[in-house]
TORKE-905306 format. One line per field, with one value per residue (C-alpha): x, y, z; residue in three letters; residue number from 0. Coordinates in Angstrom, 1 decimal, padded with zeros to 4 digits. Layout:
! residues N
east	[X|...]
north	[Y|...]
up	[Z|...]
code	[ala|...]
pos	[NUM|...]
***
This chain:
! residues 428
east	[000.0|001.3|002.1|000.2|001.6|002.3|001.9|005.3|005.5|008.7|009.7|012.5|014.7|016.4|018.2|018.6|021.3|020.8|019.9|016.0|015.4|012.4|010.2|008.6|006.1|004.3|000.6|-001.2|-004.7|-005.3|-006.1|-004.5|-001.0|-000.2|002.1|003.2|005.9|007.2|009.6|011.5|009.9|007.3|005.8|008.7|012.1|010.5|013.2|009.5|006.6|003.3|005.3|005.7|002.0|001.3|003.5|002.1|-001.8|000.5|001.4|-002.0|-003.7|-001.2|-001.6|-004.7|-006.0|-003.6|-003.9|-008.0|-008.0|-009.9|-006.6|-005.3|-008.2|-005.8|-006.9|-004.5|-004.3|-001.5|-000.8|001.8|003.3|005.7|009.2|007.9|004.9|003.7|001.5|-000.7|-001.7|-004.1|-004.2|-005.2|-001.8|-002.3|-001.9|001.1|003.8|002.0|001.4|005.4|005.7|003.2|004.8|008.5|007.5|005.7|009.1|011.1|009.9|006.5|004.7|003.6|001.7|001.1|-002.5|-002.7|-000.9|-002.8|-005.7|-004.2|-003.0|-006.9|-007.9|-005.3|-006.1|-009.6|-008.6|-006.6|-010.0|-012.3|-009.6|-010.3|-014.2|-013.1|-012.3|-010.1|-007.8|-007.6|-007.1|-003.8|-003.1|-003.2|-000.8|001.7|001.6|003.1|006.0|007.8|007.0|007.1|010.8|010.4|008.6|008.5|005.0|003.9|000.4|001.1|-000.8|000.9|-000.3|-002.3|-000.1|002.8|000.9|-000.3|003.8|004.7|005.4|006.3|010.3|010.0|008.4|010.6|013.7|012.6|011.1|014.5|016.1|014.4|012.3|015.6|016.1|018.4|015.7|013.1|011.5|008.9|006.8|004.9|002.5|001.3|000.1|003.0|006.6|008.9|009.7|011.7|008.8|007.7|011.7|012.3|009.0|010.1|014.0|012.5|010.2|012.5|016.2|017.6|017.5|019.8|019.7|022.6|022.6|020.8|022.3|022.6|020.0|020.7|018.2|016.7|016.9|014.2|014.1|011.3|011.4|011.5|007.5|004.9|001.2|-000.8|-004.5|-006.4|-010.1|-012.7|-016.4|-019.5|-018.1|-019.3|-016.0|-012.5|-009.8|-006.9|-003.7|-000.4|002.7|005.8|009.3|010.8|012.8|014.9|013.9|017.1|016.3|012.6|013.0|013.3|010.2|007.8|008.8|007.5|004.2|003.4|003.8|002.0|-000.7|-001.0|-000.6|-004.1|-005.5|-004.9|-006.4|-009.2|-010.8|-011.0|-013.7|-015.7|-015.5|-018.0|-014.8|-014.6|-016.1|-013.0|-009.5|-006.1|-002.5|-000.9|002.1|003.4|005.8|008.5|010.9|012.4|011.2|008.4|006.2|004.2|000.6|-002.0|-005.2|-009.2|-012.2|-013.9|-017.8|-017.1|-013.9|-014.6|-014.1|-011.0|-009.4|-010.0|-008.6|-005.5|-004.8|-005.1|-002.8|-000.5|000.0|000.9|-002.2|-003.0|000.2|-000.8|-003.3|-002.7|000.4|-002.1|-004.0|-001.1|000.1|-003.4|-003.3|000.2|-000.7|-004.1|-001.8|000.8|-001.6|-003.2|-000.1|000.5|-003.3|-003.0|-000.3|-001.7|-004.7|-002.4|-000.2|-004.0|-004.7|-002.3|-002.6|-001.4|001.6|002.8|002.5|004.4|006.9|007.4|007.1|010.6|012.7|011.8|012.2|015.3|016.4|017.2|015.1|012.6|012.5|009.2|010.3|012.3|009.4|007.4|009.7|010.7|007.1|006.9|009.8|008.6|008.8|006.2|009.0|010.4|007.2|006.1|009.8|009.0|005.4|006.9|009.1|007.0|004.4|006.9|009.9|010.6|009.6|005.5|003.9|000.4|-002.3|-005.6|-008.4|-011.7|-014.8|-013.5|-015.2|-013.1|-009.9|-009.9|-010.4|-007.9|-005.1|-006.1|-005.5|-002.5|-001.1|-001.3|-000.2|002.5|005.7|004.2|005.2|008.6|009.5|010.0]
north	[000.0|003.4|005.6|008.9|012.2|014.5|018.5|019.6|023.4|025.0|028.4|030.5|031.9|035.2|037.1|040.6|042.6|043.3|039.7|039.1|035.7|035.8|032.9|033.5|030.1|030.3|028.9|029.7|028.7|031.9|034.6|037.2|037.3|036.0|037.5|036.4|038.1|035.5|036.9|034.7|036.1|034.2|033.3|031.0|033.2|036.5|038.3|039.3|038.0|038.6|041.7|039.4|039.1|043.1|043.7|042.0|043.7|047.3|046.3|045.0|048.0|050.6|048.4|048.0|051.2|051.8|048.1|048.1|051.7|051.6|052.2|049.0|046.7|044.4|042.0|041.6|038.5|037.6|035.0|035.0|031.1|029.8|030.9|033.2|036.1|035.2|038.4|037.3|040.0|038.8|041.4|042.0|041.8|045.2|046.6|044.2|047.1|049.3|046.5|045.9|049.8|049.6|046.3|047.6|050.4|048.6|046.4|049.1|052.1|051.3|054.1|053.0|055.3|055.9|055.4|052.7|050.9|051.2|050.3|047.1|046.2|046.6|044.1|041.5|041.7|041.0|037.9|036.3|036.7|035.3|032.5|031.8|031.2|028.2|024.7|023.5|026.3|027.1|023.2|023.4|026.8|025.2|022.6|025.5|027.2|024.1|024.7|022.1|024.3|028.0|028.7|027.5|030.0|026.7|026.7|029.6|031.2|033.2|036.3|036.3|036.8|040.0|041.5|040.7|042.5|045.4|046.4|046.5|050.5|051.7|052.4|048.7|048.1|049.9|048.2|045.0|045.5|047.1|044.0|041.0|043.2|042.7|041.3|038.7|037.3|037.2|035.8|036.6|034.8|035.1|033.1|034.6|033.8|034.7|033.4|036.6|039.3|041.8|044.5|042.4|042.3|045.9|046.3|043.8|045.4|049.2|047.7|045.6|045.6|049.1|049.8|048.0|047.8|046.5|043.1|042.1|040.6|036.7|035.2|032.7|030.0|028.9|025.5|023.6|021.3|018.5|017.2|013.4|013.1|015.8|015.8|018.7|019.3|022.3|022.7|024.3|025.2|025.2|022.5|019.2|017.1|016.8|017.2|015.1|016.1|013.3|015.1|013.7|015.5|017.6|015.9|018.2|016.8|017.9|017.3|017.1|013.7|013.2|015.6|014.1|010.5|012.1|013.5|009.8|008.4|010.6|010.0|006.1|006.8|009.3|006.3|004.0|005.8|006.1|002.9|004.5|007.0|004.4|001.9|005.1|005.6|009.8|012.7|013.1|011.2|011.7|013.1|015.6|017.4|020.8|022.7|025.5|025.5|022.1|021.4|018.7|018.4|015.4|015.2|012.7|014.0|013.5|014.9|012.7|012.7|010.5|008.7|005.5|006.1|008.3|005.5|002.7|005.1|006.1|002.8|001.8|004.5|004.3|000.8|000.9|-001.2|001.1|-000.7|-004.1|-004.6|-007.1|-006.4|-006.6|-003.7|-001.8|-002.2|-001.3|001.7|002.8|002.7|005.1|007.4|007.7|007.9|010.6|012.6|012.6|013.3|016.3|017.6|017.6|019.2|022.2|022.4|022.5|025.8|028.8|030.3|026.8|026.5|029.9|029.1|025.5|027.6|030.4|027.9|025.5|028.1|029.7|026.6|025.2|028.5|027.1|026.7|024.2|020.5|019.4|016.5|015.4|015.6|013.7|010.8|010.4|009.9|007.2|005.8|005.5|001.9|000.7|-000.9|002.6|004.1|001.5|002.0|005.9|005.2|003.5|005.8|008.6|007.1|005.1|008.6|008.9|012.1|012.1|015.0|015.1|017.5|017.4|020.1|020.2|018.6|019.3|016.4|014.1|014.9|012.9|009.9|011.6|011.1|007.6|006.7|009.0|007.4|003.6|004.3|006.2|003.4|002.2|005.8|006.4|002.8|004.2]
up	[000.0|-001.0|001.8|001.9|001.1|003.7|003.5|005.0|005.4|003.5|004.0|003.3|006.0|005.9|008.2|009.0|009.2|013.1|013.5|013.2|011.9|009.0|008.1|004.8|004.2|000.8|000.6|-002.8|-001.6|001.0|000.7|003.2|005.3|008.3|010.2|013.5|015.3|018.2|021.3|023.6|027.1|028.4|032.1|032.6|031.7|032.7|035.6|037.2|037.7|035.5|033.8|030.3|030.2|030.9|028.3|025.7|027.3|026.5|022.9|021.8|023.2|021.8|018.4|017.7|016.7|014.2|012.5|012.6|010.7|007.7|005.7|007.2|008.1|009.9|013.1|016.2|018.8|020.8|023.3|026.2|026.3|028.8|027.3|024.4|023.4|019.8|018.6|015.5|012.7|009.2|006.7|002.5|000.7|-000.7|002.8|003.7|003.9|005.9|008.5|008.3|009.3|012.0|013.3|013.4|014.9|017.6|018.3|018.3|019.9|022.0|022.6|026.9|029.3|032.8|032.0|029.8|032.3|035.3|033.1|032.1|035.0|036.5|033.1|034.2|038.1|036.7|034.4|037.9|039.9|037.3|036.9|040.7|040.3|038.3|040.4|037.5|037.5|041.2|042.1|039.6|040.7|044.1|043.0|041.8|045.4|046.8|048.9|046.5|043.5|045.0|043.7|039.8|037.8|035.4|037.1|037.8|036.1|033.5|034.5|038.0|041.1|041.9|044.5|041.8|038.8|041.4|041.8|038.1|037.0|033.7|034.1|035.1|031.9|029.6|031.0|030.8|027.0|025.8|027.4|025.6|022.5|020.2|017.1|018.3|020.8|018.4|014.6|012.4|010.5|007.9|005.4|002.2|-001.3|-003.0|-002.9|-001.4|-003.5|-003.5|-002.8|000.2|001.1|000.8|003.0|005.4|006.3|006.0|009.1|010.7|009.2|009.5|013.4|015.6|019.3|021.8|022.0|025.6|028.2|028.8|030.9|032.7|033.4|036.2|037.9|039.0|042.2|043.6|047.3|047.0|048.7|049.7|049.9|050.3|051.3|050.3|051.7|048.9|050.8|048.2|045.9|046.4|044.6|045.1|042.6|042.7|040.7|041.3|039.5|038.8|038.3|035.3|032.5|030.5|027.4|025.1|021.9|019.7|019.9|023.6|023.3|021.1|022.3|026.1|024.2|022.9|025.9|027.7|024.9|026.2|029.6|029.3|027.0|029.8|032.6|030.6|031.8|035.3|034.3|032.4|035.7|036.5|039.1|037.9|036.4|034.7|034.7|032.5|032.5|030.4|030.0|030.9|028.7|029.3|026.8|027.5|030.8|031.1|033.7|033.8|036.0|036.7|037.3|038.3|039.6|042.0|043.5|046.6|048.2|047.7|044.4|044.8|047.0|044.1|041.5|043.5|044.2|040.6|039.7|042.3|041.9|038.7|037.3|034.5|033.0|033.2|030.3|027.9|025.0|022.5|024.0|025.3|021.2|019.9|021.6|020.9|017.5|017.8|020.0|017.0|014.1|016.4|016.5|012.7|012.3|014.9|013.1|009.8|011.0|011.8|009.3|007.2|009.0|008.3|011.8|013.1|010.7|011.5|015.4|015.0|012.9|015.3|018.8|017.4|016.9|019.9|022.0|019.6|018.5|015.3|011.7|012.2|010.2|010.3|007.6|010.6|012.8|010.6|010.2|014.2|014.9|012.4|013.7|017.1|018.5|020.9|023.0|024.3|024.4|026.9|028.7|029.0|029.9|032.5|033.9|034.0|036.2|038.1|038.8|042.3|043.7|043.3|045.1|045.4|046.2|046.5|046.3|047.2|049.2|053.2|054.1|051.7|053.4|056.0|053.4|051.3|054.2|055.4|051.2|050.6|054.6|053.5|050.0|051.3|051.5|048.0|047.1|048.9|047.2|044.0]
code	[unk|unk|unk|unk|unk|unk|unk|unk|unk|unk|unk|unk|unk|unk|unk|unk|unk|unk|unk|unk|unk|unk|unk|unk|unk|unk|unk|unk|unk|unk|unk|unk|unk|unk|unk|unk|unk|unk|unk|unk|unk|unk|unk|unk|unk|unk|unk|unk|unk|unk|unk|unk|unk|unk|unk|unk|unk|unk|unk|unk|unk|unk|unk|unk|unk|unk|unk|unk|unk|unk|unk|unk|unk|unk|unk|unk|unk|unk|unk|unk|unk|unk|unk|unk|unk|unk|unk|unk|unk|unk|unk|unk|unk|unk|unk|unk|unk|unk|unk|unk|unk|unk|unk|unk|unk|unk|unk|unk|unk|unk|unk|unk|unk|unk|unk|unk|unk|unk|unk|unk|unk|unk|unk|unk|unk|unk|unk|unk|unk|unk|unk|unk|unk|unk|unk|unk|unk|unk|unk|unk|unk|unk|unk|unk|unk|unk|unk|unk|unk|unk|unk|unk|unk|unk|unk|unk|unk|unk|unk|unk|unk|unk|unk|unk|unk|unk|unk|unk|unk|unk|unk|unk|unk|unk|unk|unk|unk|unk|unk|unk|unk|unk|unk|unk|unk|unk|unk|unk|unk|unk|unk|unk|unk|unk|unk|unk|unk|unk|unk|unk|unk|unk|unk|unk|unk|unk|unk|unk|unk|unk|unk|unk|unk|unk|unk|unk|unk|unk|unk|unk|unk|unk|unk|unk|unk|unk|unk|unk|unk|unk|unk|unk|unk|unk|unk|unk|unk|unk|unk|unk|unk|unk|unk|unk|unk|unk|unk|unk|unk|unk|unk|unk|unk|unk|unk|unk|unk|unk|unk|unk|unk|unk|unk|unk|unk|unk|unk|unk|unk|unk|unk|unk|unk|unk|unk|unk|unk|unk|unk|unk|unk|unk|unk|unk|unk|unk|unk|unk|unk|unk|unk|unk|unk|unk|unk|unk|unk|unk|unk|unk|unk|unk|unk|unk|unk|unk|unk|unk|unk|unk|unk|unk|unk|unk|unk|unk|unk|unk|unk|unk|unk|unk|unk|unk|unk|unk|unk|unk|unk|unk|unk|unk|unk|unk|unk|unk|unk|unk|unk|unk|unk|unk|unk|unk|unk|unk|unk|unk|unk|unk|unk|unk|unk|unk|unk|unk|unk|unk|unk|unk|unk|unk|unk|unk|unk|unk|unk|unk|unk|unk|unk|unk|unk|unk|unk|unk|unk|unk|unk|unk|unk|unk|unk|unk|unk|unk|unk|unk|unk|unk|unk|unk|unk|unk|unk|unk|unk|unk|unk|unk|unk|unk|unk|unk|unk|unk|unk|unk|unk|unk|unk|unk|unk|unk|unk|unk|unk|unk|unk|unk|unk|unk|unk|unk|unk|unk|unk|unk]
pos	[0|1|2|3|4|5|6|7|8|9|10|11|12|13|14|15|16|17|18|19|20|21|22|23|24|25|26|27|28|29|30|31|32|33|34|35|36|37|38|39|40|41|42|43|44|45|46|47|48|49|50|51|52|53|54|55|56|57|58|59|60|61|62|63|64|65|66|67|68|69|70|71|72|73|74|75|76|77|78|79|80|81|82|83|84|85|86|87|88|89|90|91|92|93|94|95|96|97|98|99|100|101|102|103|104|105|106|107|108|109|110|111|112|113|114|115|116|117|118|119|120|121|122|123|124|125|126|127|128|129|130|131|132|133|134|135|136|137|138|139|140|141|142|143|144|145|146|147|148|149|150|151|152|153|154|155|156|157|158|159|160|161|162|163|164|165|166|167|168|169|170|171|172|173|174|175|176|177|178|179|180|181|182|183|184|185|186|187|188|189|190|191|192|193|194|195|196|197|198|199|200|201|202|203|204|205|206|207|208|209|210|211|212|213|214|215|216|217|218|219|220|221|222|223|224|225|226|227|228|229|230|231|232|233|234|235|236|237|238|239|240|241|242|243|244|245|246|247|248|249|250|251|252|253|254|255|256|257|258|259|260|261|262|263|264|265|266|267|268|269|270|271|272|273|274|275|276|277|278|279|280|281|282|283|284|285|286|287|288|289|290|291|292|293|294|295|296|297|298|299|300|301|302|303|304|305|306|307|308|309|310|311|312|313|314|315|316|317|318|319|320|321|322|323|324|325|326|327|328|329|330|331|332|333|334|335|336|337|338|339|340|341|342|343|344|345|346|347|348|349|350|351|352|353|354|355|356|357|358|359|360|361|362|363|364|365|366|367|368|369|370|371|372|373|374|375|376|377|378|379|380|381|382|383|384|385|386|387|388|389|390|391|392|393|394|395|396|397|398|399|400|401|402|403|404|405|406|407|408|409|410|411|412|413|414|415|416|417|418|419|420|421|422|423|424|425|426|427]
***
């Protein structure tokens, strides 16, 4: 059987004189540019907390009106990430260069005031209180606080804490935008119609080539530690479940490889615990993976109604038992996990928002020019054998923490569990 075709983005790279790094990805079937301008300061590598995200509020609000004028008709998102910003523009290629001029002068010289500051900071203070009302976010939130986790900003919510947001002034602003807002710690990105010409070029450097800034100063990265056991109880009145999240130490995952062969594993580990919500055991079950850069961090997680069923599902995972199916059905779903991975990938590189984002996210994380061929081939390279073998070792890492979150009259359950299963735990 002939093995299907798939749609690889190419680009061209260039790079500017002062150092900014240009994507230019051709797709004949749209119909306007995408731009998306990506810079490598996120909730994770920001020097203070919550000041990454208020930034990127500033630029979007100083932006805007100039990009949605009638004379540009352009639309502006943007997205703060762990260990980059990615702002997102679409615009009619007839109005290309003037969104270029608008952009490069947002990179360069941000026009920030004392009162569009203090009302972004009020519009962020309100997103981290609405982000309380909901259990799913505060129970991981929750998790974050955890003495074990306080130091590593790995963790931390992007928005930062209110009394962290409340602090930020504008000379702290400035100083931390002409610090990491350089052409050397950022890319752009951009999809059009057209192949790149020199019109689009000369458009491109009178935006972004001709100014130069100092190059910023090295930053160096933060290291992130685990106590070997801890379990935490936090009390929630008015809800009537308890959220249970078991996580498991970092990897430094070094290479794509390391990282995508962690992403299918954690894609049979969640298949696995799968049979622990329809035992009718939770609301909701499964594990999933949290990304800075090339830290992972791996959690187990569930919502539970009453503790009997919490106690049968924590010993199930704690045990190890999600491991022990059959090979045939460990295999069978090893191979809807990988064919999901190639489908999921497809999907994006079928939307154009998607491909500039994948684009934009490796070199950020890599900081070098993507190779999504390569990408392609190590997933269908991936053997069930070290899948299993990294399955394995996530769930079974010494140095599980646990918190729970929730119903105060599950707790005392919650200990008795967490006590027995306790030398199961420190075994590991």
């Amino acid at each position: 059987m002939k093995q299907k075709a798939y749609y690889i983005p190419r680009f061209r790279t260039i790079t500017l004189k002062n150092g900014l790094k240009v994507f230019w990805h051709e797709r004949p079937t749209i119909n306007t540019i995408g731009i998306g301008l990506f810079v490598r300061i996120g909730g994770a590598n920001e020097p203070i907390e919550g000041i990454a995200h208020l930034i990127e509020h500033l630029i979007v609000a100083s932006t805007r009106p100039r990009l949605e004028a009638p004379q540009i008709g352009a639309s502006i998102g943007a997205e703060t990430l762990r260990v980059y910003t990615q702002y997102n523009v679409s615009v009619l290629p007839e109005n290309f260069a003037k969104t270029t001029q608008v952009l490069g002068e947002m990179f360069f010289q941000p026009d920030f005031k004392e009162e569009m500051v203090r009302a972004e900071k009020n519009r962020i203070i309100n997103e981290i209180a609405e982000a309380g009302d909901d259990p799913d976010g505060t129970a991981f939130n929750r998790l974050v606080d955890v003495r074990f986790l306080e130091k590593n900003s790995v963790f931390r919510d992007i928005g930062g804490r209110k009394s962290a947001v409340s602090e930020l002034n504008l000379q702290r602003i400035r100083n931390i935008y002409a610090r990491y807002y350089h052409p050397r710690n950022a890319c752009l990105v951009i999809s059009a119609p057209f192949s790149l010409n020199k019109t689009s070029l000369k458009s491109i450097n009178q935006a972004f080539g001709k100014r130069h800034k100092p190059k910023p100063p090295f930053v160096k990265e933060r290291k992130t530690t685990f106590s070997q056991f801890r379990v935490q109880h936090f009390l929630k009145t008015g809800i009537n479940q308890t959220y249970l999240f078991i996580s498991v130490p970092v990897w430094r995952a070094s290479t794509p490889r390391i990282r995508y062969s962690l992403q299918r594993a954690n894609g049979l580990i969640d298949k696995l615990l799968q049979p622990i919500k329809e035992d009718g055991l939770a609301y909701r079950v499964g594990s999933t993976l949290y990304w800075s850069g090339k830290i992972v961090f791996f959690s187990i997680y569930g919502i539970f109604n009453n503790t009997n069923d919490l106690e049968k599902a924590l010993r199930r995972i704690i045990e190890g038992n999600g491991l022990n199916y059959s090979k045939d059905y460990l295999r069978n779903s090893f191979e809807i996990t990988k064919a999901s991975a190639i489908k999921s990938l497809l999907i994006d590189f079928e939307s154009d928002a998607e491909t500039i984002s994948e684009i934009g996210a490796y070199y950020m994380i890599e900081n070098r020019v993507p190779n999504f061929e390569d990408i392609f081939n190590e997933i269908r390279r991936m053997s069930y054998d070290r899948t299993i073998r990294i399955a394995k070792r996530m769930i079974n890492t010494p140095g599980i923490n646990i918190v729970t979150f929730g119903n105060p009259k599950h707790i005392p359950a919650v200990r008795r569990i967490v006590r027995s299963a306790s030398p199961i735990l420190r075994r590991r």
